[in-house]
Backbone as a printed PyTorch tensor [residue, N CA C, xyz], in Angstrom:
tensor([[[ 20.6400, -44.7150, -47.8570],
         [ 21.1380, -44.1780, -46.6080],
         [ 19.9330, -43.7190, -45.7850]],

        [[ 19.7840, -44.0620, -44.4450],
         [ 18.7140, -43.6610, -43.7050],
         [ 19.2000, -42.2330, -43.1530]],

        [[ 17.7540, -41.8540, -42.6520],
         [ 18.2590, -40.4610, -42.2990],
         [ 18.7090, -40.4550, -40.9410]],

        [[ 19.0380, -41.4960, -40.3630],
         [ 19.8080, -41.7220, -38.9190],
         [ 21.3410, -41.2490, -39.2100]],

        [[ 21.6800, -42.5030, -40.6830],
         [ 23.1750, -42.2490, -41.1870],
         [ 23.3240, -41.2230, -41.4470]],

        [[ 22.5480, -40.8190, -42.3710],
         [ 22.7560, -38.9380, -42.6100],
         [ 23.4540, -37.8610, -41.9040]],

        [[ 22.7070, -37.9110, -40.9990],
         [ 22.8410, -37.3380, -39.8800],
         [ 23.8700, -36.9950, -39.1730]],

        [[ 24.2450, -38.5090, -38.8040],
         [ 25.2390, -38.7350, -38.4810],
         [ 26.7550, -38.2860, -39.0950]],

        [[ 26.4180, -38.7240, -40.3350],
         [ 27.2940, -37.8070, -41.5510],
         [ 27.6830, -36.1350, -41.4010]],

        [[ 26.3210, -35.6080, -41.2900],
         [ 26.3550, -34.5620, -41.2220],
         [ 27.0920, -34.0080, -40.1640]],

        [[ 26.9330, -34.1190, -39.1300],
         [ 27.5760, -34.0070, -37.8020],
         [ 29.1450, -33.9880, -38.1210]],

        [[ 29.5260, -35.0100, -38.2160],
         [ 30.8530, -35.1260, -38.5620],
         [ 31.5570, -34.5220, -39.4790]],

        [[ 30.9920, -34.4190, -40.6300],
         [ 31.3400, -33.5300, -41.7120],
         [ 31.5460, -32.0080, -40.9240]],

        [[ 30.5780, -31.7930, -40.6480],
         [ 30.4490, -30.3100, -39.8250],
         [ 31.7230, -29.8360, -38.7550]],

        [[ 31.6270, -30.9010, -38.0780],
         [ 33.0810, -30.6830, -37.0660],
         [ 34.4100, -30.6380, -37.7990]],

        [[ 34.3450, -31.6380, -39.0390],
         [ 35.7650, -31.2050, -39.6110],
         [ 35.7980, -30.1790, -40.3940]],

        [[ 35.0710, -29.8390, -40.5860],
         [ 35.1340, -28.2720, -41.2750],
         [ 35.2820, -27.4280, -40.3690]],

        [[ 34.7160, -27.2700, -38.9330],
         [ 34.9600, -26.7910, -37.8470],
         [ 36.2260, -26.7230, -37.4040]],

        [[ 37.1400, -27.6060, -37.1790],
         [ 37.8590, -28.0100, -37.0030],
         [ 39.4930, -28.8510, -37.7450]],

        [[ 39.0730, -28.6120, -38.9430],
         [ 40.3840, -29.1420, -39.8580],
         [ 40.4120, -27.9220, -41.0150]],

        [[ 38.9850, -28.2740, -41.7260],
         [ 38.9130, -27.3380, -42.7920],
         [ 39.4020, -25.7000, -42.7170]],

        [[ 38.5400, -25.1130, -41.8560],
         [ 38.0460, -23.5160, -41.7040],
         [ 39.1530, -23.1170, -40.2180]],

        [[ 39.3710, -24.1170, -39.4340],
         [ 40.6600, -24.0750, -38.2940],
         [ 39.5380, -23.2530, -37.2430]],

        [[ 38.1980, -22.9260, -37.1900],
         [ 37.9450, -22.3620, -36.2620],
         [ 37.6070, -22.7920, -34.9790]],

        [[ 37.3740, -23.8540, -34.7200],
         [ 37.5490, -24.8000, -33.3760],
         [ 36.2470, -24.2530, -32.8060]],

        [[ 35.1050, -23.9390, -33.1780],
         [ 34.1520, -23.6520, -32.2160],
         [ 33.8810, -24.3550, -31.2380]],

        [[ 33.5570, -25.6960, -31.6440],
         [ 33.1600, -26.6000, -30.6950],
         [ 34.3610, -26.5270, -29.1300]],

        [[ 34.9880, -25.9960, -29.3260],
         [ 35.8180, -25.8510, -27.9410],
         [ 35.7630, -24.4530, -27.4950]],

        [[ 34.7600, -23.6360, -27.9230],
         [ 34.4720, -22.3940, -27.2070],
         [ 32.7750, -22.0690, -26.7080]],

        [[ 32.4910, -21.6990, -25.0490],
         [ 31.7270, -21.4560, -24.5550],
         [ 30.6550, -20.5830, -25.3360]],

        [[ 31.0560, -19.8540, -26.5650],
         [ 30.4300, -18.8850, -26.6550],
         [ 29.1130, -19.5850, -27.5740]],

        [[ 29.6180, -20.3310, -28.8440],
         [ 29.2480, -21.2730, -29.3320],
         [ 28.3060, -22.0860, -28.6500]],

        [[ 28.5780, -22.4490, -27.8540],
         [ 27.3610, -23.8890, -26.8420],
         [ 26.3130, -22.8980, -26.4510]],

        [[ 26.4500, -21.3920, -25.9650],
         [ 25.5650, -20.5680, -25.4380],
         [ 25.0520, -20.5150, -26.9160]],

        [[ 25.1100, -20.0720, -27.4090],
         [ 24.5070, -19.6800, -29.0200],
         [ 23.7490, -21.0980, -29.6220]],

        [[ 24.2850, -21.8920, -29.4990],
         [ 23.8150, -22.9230, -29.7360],
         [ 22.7900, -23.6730, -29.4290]],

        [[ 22.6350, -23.2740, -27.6940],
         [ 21.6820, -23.4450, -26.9900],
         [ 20.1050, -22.9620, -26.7350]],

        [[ 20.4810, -21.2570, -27.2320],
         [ 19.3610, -20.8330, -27.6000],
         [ 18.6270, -21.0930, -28.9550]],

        [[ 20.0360, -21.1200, -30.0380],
         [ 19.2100, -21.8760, -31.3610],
         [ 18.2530, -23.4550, -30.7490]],

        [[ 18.8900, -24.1640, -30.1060],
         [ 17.8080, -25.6240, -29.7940],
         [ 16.9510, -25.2410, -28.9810]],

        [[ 16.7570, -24.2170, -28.1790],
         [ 15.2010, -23.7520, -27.5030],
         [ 14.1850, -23.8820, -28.6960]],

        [[ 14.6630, -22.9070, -29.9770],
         [ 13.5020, -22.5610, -30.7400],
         [ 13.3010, -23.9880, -31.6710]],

        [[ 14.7610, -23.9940, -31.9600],
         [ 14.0860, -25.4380, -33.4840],
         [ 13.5030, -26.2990, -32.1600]],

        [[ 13.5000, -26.8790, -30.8400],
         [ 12.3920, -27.4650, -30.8410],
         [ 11.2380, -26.9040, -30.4590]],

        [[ 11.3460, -26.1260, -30.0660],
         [  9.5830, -25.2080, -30.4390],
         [  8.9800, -25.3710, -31.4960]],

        [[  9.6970, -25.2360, -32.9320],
         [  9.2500, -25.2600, -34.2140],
         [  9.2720, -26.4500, -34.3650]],

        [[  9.7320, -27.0740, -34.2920],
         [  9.8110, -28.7060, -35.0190],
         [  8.8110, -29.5150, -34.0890]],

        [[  9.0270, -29.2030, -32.8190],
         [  7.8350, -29.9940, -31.9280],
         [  6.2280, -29.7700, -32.4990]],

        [[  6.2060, -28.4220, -32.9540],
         [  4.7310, -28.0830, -33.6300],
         [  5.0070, -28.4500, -34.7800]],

        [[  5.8430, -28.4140, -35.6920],
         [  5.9740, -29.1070, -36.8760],
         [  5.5480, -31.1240, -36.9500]],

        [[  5.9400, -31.7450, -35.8360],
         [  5.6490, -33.1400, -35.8150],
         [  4.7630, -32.7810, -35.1350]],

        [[  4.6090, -32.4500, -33.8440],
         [  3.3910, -32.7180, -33.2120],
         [  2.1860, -32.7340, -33.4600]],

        [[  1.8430, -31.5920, -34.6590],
         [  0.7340, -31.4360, -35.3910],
         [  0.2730, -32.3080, -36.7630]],

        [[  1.7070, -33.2470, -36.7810],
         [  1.7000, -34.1290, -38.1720],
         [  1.7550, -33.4510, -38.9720]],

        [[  2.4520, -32.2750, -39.7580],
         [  2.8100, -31.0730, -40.6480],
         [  3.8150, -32.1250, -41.2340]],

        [[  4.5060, -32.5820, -40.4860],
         [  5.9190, -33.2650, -40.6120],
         [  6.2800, -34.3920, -40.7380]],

        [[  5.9490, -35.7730, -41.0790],
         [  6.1280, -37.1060, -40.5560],
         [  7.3140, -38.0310, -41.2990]],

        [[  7.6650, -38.4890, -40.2380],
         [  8.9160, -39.3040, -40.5410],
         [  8.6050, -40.9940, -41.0670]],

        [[  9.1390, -41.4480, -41.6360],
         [  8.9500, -42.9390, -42.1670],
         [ 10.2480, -43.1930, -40.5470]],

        [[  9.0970, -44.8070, -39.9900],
         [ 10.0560, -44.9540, -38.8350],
         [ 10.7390, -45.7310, -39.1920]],

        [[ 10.6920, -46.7130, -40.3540],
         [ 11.6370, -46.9800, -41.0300],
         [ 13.3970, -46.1700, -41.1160]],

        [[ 13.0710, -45.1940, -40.8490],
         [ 14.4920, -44.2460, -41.0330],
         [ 14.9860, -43.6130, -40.1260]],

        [[ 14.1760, -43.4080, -39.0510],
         [ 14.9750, -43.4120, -38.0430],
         [ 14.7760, -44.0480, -36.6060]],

        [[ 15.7930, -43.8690, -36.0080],
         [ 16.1510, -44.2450, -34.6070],
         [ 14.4390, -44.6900, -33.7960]],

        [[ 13.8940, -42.8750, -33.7540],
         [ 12.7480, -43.3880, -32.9550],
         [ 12.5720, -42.5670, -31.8900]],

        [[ 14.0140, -42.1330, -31.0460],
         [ 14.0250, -41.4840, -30.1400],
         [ 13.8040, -39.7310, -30.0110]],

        [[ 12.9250, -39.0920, -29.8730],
         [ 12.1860, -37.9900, -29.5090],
         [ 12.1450, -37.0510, -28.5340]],

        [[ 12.5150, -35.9660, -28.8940],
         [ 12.5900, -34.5780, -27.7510],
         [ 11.7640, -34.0660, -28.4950]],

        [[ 10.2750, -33.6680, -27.4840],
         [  9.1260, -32.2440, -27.9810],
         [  8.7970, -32.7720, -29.5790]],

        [[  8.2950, -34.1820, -29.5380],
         [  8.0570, -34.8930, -30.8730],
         [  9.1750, -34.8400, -31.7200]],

        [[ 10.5400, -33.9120, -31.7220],
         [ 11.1060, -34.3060, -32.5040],
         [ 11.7650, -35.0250, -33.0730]],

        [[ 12.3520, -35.7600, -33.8760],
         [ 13.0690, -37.0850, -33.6030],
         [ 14.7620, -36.3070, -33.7100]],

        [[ 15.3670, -37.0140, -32.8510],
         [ 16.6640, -36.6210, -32.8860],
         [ 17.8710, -36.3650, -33.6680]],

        [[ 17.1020, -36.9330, -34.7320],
         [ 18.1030, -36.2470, -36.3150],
         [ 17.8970, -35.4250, -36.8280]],

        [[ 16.9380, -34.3850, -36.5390],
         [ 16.6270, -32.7490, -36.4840],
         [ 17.3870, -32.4170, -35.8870]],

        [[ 17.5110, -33.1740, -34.6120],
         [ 18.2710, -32.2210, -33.6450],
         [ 19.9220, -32.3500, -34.3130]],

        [[ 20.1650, -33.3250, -34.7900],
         [ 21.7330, -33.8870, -35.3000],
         [ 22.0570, -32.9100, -36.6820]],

        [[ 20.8680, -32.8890, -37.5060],
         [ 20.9380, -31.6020, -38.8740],
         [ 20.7230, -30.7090, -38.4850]],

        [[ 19.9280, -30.4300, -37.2940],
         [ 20.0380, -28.3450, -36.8110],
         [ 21.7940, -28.4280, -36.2130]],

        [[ 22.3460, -29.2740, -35.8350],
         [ 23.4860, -28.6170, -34.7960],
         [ 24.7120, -28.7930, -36.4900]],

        [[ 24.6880, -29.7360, -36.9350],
         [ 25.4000, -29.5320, -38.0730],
         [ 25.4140, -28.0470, -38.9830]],

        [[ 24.2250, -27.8250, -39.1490],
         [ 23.7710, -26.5210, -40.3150],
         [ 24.6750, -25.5570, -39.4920]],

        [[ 23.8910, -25.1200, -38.3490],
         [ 24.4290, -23.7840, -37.1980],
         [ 26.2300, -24.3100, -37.2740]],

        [[ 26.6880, -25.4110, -36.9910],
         [ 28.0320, -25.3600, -36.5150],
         [ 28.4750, -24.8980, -37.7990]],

        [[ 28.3970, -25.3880, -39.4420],
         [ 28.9870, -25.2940, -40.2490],
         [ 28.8930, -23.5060, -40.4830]],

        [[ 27.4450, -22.8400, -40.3820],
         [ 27.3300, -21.4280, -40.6830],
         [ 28.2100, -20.6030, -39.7610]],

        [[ 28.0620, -21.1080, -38.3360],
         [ 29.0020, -19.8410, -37.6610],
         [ 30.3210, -20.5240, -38.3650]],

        [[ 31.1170, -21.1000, -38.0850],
         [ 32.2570, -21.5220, -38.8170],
         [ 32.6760, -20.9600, -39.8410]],

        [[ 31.4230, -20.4320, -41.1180],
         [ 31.9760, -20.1220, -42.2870],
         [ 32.0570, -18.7100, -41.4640]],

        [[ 31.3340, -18.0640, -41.0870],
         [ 31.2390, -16.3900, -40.2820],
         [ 32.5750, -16.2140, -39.7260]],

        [[ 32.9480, -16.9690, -38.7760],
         [ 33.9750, -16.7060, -37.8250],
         [ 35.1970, -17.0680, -39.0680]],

        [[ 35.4720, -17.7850, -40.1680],
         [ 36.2620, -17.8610, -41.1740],
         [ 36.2480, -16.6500, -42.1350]],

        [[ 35.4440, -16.1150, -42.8660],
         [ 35.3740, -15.0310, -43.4420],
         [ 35.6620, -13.9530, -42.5410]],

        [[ 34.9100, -13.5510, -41.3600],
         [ 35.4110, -12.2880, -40.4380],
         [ 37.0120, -12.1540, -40.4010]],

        [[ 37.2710, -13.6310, -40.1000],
         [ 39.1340, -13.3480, -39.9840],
         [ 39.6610, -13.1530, -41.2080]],

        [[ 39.1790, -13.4230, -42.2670],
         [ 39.9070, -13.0890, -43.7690],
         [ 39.8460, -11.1420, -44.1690]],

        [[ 38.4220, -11.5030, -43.8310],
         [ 38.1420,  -9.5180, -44.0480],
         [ 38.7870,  -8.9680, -43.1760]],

        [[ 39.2430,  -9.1840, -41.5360],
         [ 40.0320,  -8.4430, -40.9580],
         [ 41.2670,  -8.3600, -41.0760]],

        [[ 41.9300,  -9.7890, -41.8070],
         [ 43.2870,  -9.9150, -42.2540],
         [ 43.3160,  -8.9650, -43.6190]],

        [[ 42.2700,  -8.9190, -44.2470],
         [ 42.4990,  -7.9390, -45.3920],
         [ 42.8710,  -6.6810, -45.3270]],

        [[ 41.8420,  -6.2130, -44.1100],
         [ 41.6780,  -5.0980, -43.8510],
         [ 43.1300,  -4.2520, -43.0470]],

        [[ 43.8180,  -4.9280, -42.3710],
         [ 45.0670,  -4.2480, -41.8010],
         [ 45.7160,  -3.7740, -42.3850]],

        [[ 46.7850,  -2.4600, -41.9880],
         [ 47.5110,  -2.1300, -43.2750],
         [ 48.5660,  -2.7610, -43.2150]],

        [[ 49.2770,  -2.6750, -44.0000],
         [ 51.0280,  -3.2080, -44.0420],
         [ 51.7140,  -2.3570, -43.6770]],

        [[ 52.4200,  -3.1490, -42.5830],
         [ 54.0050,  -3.1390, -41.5330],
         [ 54.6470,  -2.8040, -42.5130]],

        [[ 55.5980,  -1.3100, -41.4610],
         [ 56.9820,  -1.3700, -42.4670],
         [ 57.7410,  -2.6910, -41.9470]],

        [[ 58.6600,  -2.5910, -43.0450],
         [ 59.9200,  -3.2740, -42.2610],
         [ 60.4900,  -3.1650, -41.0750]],

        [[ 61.0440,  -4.1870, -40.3160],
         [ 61.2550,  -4.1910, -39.1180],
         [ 63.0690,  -3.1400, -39.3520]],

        [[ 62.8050,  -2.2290, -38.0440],
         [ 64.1170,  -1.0360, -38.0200],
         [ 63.7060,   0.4740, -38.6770]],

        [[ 62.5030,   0.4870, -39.0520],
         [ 62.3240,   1.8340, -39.5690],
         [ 62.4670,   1.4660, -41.4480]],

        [[ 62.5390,   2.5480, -41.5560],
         [ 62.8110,   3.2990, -43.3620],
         [ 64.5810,   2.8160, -43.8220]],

        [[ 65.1660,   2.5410, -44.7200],
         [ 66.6160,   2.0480, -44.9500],
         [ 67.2840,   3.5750, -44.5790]],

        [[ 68.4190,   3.5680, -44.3730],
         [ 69.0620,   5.3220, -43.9690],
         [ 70.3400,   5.0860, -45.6660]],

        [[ 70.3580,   6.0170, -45.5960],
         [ 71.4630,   5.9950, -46.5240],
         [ 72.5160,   6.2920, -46.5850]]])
């Protein structure tokens, strides 16, 4: 498997966990793309000095080819996978601990009368 397919894999995998698995639907909330956005400022800061400096090198054999800030674009396809799957598990656990956390409803009508 090249690391184009991978990638690609990954991505997808990620959204259905996003989205089927965990039910949290990020990808259809603004807040997410903002968050998201500042995470891809830095990984390509880091990764651009990571290839750019040759720290990093890819067999072009494996991928595509195509490059933002030296990086090749299946960084960019495994950073948005990792982040989508982590907030996902966050925003899934937060709602479990807050569902835990509520107390229990009486019954609906009050206390039984006798």
């Amino acid at each position: 498997m090249t690391y184009t397919i991978a990638a690609v894999v990954g991505v997808a995998a990620a959204a259905g966990v996003d989205g089927w698995v965990l039910r949290t639907r990020l990808l259809r909330r603004r807040a997410f793309w903002v968050a998201y956005g500042i995470v891809l400022f830095f990984q390509l800061i880091v990764n651009g000095l990571l290839t750019g400096l040759r720290i990093v090198r890819y067999d072009s054999d494996a991928i595509v080819g195509w490059r933002i800030a030296y990086a090749p674009v299946e960084d960019l396809l495994f950073g948005f996978a990792l982040v989508l799957v982590t907030l996902s598990g966050w925003v899934a656990a937060g709602r479990r601990a807050t569902h835990a956390a509520r107390p229990a409803r009486p019954p609906r009508g009050g206390p039984a009368r006798r």
